[in-house]
N, C-alpha and C positions, 0 to 999 in steps of 0.2 A: 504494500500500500504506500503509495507514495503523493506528496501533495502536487499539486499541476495546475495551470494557467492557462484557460479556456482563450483561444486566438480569436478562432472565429469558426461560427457553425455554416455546415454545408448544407446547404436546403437540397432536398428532393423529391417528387412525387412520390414514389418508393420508401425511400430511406431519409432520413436526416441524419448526419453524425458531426462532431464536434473536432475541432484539428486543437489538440493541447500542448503545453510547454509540459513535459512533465519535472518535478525539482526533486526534493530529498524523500531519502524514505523516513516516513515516518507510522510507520506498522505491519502489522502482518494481516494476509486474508490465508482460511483455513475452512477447510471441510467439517463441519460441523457432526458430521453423519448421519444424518437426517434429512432432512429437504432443502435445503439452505448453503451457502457457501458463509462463510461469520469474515467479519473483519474487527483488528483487536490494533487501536491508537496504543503508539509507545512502545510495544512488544515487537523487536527486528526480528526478521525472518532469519534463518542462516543463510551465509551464501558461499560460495567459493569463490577466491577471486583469482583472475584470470588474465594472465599479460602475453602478450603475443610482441616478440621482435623480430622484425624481419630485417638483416641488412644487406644493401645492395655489394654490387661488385668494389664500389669506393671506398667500401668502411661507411658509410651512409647509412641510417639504423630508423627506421619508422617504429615506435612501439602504439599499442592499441590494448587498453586494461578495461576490463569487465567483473563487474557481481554475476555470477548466475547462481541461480536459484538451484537449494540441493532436494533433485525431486531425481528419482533410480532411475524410469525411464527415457527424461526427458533431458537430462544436466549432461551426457555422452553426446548427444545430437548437437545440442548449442556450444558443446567445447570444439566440436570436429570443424561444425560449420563454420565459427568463428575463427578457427585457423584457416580453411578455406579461403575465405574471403578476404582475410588477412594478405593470405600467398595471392591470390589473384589480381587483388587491387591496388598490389603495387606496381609502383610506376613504370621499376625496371623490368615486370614479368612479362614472356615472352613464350613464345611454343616452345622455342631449342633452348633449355635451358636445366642446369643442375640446382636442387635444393638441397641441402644438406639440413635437416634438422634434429633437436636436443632438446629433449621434452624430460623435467622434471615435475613430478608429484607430491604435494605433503601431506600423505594421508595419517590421522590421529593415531597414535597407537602405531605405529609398525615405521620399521626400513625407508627412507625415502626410492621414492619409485623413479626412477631414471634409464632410459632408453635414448639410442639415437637411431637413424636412419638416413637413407638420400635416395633420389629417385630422380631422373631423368625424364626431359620428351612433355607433350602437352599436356599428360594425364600425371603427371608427376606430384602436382599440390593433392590433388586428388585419392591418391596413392599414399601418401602421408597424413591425410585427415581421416580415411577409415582407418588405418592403425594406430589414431591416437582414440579415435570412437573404441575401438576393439579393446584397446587396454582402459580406458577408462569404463567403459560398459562391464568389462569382467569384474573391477572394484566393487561398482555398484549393483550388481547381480550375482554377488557368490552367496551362496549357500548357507554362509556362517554368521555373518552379520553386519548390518551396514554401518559401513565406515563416513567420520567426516572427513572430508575433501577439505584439508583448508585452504588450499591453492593451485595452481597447473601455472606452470612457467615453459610457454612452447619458444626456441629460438631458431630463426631460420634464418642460412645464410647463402642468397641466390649469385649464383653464376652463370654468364649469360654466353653457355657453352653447353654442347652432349657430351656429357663425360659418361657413356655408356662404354663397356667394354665385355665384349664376349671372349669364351672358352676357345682359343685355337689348336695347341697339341700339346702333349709333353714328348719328352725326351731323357730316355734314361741315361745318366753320366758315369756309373759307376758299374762294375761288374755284379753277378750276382751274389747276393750277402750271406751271412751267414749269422746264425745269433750273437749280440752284442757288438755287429757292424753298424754302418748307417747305410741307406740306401740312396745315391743323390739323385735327386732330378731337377727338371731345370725344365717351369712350366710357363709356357706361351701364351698369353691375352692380344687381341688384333682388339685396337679401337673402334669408336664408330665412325671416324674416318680411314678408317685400313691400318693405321700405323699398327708395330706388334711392339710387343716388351717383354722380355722374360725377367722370372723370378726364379732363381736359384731356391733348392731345398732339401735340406737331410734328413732324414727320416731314419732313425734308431728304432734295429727291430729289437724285439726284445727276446732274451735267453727263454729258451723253452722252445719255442718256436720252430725246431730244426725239423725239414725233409716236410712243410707244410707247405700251403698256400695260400698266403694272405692277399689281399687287397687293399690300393691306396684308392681312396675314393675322394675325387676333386669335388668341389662343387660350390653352388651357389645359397646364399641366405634359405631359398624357398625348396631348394633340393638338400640341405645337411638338415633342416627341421618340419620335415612334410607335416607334420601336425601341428604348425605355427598356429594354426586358427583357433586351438584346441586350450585355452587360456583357464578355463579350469574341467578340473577330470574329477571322472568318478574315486579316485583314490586320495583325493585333497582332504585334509581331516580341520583346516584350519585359515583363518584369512592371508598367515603370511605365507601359508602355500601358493596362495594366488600371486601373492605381490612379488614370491620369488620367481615366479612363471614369467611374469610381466618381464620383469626385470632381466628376466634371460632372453628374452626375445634378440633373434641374429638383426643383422646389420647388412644391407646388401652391399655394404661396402666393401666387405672382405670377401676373400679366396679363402673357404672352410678346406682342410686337407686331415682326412682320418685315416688311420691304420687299422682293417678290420681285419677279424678272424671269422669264420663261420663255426657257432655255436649256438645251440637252442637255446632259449630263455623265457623270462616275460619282465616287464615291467613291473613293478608291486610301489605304489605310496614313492614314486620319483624315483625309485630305486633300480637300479639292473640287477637281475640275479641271472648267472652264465652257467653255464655246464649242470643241467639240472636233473638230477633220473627220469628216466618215463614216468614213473606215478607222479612226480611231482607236478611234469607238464602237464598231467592227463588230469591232475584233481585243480590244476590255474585254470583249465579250457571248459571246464564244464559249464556249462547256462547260468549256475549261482555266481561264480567267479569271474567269469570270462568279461562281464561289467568293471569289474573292481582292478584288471591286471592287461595286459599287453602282451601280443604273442613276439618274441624277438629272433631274428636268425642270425642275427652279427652281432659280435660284442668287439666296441671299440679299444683298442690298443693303446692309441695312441692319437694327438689330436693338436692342432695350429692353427694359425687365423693369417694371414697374408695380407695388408691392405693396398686397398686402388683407387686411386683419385677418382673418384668416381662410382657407378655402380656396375658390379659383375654379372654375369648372366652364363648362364651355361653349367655343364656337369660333366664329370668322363669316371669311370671304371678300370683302375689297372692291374691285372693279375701279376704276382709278382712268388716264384715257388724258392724258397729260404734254400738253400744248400747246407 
């Protein structure tokens, strides 16, 4: 409820409506649960408050700060959208162009929530405002209990460039390894203007390993976490399960690089369990369980992050047998 300054009223056959200045708040309206919506002088509503920076390629910095209102369904939609519109309506935004953004969270009670991201091309603001919807909507719809929001600190820093870059080949440099070698390779990105760049990378197999065959698995944000969408799970017992989730969310700015082995498993409560007897698999897969746990076939060795100006794209599979 806020007080307001009646300008001037719009006549119409139909409709009449009033154009107002609206000024401070000075109370809250609430659902009475009855027939009625109540409004109460004096008494602020909460709100979260909400600052959005965008700077241009100059070091030139526009900021844009907001109350929204803390309502579960509707407070994820006006934070997304309000970054949208933030990245759109500035001056320097363009179709070809890289955002790089860094969204902190201050939610009561728990870990500050901090993620980054970047996205390329037209759809790119766009691309960054459902995954700030997606991690603030998980906040506000877990299971366990609802949190105050006392702030979102979104910072976006546009450049008026495609810094896209996809998956070209690798290249193995070293002979084949043996336990407690490294294995080097030496992996290929082509830009989105054709140029290419390798990264050099050693990969340490580990002892045990002998007369096997592992796999280096390259890949992108959305291929090393396919269930990125997946923000709370059946096995979460508690809210800072959520906010850890959030908080892990990848980056499409990096080159993910694992060392797998092939082993059965499931997930359990964020956990890997690897090498597990038949009964045990047999009593995770059954209909009661099968909700609560995750069927796995690779358990990771080993694991790195490689960064690129820009955003990566692409994925490859390389068989590699230990001597």
């Amino acid at each position: 409820m806020a007080a307001a300054k009646v300008i001037t009223v719009v006549r119409a056959v139909n409709r009449s409506f009033k154009l107002a200045e609206a000024g401070p708040v000075v109370g809250s309206i609430y659902q009475d649960r009855l027939t009625a919506i109540a409004g109460e002088v004096g008494r602020v509503p909460p709100t979260t408050s909400v600052e959005y920076e965008v700077v241009n390629a100059q070091g030139q910095s526009e900021v844009y700060s907001a109350k929204v209102c803390e309502l579960p369904e509707l407070s994820p939609v006006l934070v997304a959208v309000g970054l949208l519109q933030s990245l759109t309506s500035a001056l320097d935004a363009e179709a070809e162009q890289t955002i790089y953004l860094d969204v902190e969270m201050d939610v009561d009670g728990e870990e500050p929530v901090r993620f980054q991201n970047v996205a390329a091309g037209a759809d790119g603001a766009q691309t960054l405002a459902v995954q700030v919807y997606r991690a603030y909507n998980a906040l506000t719809q877990n299971p366990f209990r609802y949190p105050r929001i006392h702030s979102v600190r979104c910072k976006a820093r546009l450049v008026p460039q495609m810094k896209l870059h996809f998956f070209d080949q690798v290249t193995v440099e070293s002979a084949v390894p043996a336990p407690g070698e490294t294995l080097d390779l030496e992996v290929r990105v082509r830009s989105y203007l054709g140029m290419t760049r390798a990264y050099p990378l050693s990969i340490p197999i580990p002892i045990g390993t002998k007369k096997e065959v592992l796999t280096v698995f390259i890949a992108d944000a959305n291929a090393i976490q396919p269930d990125a969408d997946t923000l709370i799970r059946m096995d979460m017992n508690a809210l800072n399960d959520v906010v850890r989730q959030v908080n892990e969310m990848r980056s499409q700015q990096g080159i993910y690089v694992r060392l797998l082995r092939k082993s059965k498993g499931v997930q359990l409560q964020g956990e890997s369990l690897h090498d597990l007897p038949p009964s045990m698999l047999h009593l995770y897969s059954t209909p009661k369980n099968a909700q609560y746990s995750q069927t796995l076939e690779e358990v990771s060795l080993w694991e790195t992050r490689m960064e690129v100006d820009g955003v990566f794209v692409g994925s490859y599979r390389l068989d590699v047998e230990i001597r």
